[in-house]
Each structure stands twice: as C-alpha cells, then as structure tokens.
C-alpha positions in Angstrom: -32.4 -26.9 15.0 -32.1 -30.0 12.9 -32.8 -27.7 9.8 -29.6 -25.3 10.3 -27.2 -28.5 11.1 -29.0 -30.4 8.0 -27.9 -27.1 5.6 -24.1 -26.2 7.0 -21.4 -28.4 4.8 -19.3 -30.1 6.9 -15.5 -28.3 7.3 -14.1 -31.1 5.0 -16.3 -30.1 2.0 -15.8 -26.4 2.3 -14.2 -24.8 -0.4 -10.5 -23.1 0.5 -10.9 -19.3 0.9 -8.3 -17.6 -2.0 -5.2 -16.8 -0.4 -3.5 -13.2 -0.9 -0.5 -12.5 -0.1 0.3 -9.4 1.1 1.6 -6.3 -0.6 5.1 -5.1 -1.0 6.1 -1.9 0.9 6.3 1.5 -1.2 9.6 2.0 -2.4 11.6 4.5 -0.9 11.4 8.0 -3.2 14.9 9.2 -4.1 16.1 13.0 -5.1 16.4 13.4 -9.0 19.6 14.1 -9.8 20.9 18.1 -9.7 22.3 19.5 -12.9 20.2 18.7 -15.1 18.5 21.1 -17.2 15.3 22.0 -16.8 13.7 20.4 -19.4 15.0 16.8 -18.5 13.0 17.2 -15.2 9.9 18.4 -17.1 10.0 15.4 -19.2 10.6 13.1 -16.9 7.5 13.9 -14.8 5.5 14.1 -17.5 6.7 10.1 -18.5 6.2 8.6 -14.5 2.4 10.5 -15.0 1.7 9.0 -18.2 2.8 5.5 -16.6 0.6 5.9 -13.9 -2.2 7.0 -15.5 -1.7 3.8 -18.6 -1.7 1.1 -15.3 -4.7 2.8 -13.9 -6.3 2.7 -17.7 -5.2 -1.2 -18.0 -7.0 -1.8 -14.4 -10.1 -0.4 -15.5 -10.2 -2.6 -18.6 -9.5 0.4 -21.4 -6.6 -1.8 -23.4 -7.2 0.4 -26.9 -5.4 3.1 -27.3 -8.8 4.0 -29.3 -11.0 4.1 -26.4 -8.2 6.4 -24.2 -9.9 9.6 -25.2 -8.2 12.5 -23.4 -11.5 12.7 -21.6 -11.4 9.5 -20.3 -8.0 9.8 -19.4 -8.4 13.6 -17.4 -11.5 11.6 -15.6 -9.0 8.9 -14.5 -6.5 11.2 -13.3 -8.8 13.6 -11.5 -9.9 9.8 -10.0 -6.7 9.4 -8.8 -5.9 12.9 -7.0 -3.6 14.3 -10.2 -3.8 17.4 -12.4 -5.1 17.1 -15.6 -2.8 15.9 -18.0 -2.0 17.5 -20.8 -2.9 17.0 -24.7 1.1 15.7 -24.8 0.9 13.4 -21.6 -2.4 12.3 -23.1 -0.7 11.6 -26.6 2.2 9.7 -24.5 -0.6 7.4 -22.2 -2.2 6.2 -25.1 1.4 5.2 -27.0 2.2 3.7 -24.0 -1.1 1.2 -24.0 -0.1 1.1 -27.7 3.0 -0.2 -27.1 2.8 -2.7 -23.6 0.6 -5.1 -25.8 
C-alpha cells in the first residue's frame, strides 16, 4: 500500500487538464434565393463544396496546392460523405489553398 501512495502526485502538483470549450451550434440553413438562373445555383454549390473540401484538406495537414491531387482530394470527399468532385471543383480547391495562405 505504501508503494501506490509513495507513486500518486499529490493534487497540488498535478498538471491542469486542457480546457475546451464547447462548440457553437450549426447555423441555421436558409433557402437560396428564387430567380436566379440556373447557372448561378450551379456555381454556387460547386464554391460551398470546394470550401469544404479545402478546410478538410487544411485539417489533414495538405497546405500545397501541389500535393491536392484530384485523387487526394475525391478520397477526402468520399471521406466526408460527398460526390466526387469534379475536375473544375478540383481546379477551384486547390486555388482556394493557393490563395488562404
């Protein structure tokens, strides 16, 4: 028994445990606008997936746009539960790692 208490630090000399505070709620999704032609909507998809998919490439550690193949990149989204993107979103993930440096 003297062996266990002789080994435990005393609660003084115990480091602080990291504190994390919690995360923010979703926002709340909103209806795109109506009217717009159809391309607008098109393009606008395609630039929310490529933003996604750059912050999941950043949190993995990929911060060249060299080493965003579009493999890597389709492997991230099917990682994530999305289509694979196409050769254009691909294109548009790596300008956007490009670019947030």
């Amino acid at each position: 028994m003297a062996v266990a208490a002789a080994t435990t630090e005393p609660l003084d000399r115990q480091l602080p445990t990291p504190f994390h505070p919690p995360l923010p709620a979703p926002v709340a999704k909103k209806r795109l606008p109506a009217g717009r032609p159809r391309e607008w909507y098109v393009s606008h998809n395609r630039r929310l997936k490529a933003m996604r998919l750059a912050i999941a490439l950043l949190d993995s550690g990929v911060y060249q746009p060299a080493s965003a193949g579009n493999h890597r990149i389709r492997t991230t989204a099917e990682r994530l539960g999305m289509h694979p993107p196409s050769d254009t979103t691909c294109r548009m993930v790596r300008a956007l790692i490009r670019y947030g440096r």
